[in-house]
N, C-alpha and C positions, 0 to 999 in steps of 0.2 A: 576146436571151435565150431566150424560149421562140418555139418558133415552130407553129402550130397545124397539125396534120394533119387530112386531111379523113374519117379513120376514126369510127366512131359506136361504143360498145359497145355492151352489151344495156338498157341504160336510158336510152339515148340523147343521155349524157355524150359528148363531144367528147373524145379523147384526146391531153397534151401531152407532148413531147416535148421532151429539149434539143435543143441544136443542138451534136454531137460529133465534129465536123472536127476542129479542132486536139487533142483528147484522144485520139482512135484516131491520130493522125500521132506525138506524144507518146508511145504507148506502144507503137508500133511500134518508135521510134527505140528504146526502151529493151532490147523483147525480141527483137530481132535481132539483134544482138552477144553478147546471152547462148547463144541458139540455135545459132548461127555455130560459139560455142566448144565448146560441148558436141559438135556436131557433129563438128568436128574433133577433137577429144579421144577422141570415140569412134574415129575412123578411127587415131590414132596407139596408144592400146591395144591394139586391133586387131591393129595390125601386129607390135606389140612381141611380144604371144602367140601374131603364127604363126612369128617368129625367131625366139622362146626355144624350141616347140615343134620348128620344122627342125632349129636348134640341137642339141639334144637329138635326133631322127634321125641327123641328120649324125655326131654324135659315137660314135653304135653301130655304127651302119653302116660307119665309116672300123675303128673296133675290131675288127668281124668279120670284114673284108676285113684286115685284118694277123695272124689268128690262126694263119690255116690255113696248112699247111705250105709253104714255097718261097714265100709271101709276102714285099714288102720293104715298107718305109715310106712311098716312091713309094705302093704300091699302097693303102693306107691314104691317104693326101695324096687321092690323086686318088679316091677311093671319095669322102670328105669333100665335097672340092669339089661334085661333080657332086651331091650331094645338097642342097648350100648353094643352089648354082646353079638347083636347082627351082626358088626362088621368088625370083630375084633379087638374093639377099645380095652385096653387094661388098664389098671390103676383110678380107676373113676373114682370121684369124690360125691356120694350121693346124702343131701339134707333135706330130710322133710320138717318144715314147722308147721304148727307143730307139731312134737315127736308122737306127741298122744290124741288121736283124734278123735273125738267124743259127739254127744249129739249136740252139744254149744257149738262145737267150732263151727267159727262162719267162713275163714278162708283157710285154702291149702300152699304153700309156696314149697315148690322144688327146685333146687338150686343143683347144679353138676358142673364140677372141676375137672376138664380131663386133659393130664398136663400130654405135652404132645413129645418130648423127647421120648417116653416109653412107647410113645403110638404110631412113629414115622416108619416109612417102611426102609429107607435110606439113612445111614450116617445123619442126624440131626446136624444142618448145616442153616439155615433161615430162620428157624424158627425156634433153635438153642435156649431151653428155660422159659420156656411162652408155654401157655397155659390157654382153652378157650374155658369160658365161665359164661350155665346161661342161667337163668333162672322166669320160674312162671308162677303167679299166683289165678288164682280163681277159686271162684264164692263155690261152697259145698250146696249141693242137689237139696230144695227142701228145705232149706233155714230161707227165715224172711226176716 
């Protein structure tokens, strides 16, 4: 039960202590898994907001790159990509409308799907079957 140390205080009371092995083993097991998750939790939020953020680059970036004159949708597609590709994204879903971009069209819309189960860097646990979706349109350079 108690078991005595050989410390004095100031009035030269002997001080006792429990004996707390199995209580620190007990509340280790408890807050380790909690830590664990949080941990990991953090790393998956993390990640979701620098996709939705690329995301979100990717999708202007592919937009500018099909505004300008003698541009085609290839060049849009691959503007896209190469900016997804910064940070790893696979699987993207990349749509330019439209597909043919001539000197009539007046706007370009690029749209990317990048589902996140392929993109986490942790066991998909939050975000299971969710997908971010952005999309941007703007008028082509030169048409009035």
């Amino acid at each position: 039960m108690f078991t005595r140390i050989g410390s004095l205080d100031s009035r030269g009371r002997r001080h006792r202590r429990l004996n707390r092995h199995g209580a620190v083993l007990v509340e280790f097991a408890i807050v380790v898994p909690i830590v664990f998750i949080l941990f990991f939790a953090a790393i998956e939020f993390s990640r979701v907001a620098m996709i939705r953020h690329t995301v979100d680059n990717a999708v202007y970036e592919g937009a500018r790159a099909a505004i300008v004159p003698g541009a085609t949708a290839l060049d849009a597609q691959n503007e896209t990509r190469r900016v997804l590709a910064s940070v790893d994204i696979v699987l993207p879903s990349v749509v330019v409308t439209p597909a043919r971009i001539d000197a009539n069209t007046s706007e370009v819309t690029v749209r990317v799907t990048v589902p996140l189960n392929a993109n986490s860097f942790v066991p998909p646990q939050f975000f299971a079957g969710r997908s971010i979706t952005r999309e941007l349109t703007l008028r082509r350079e030169g048409i009035r």
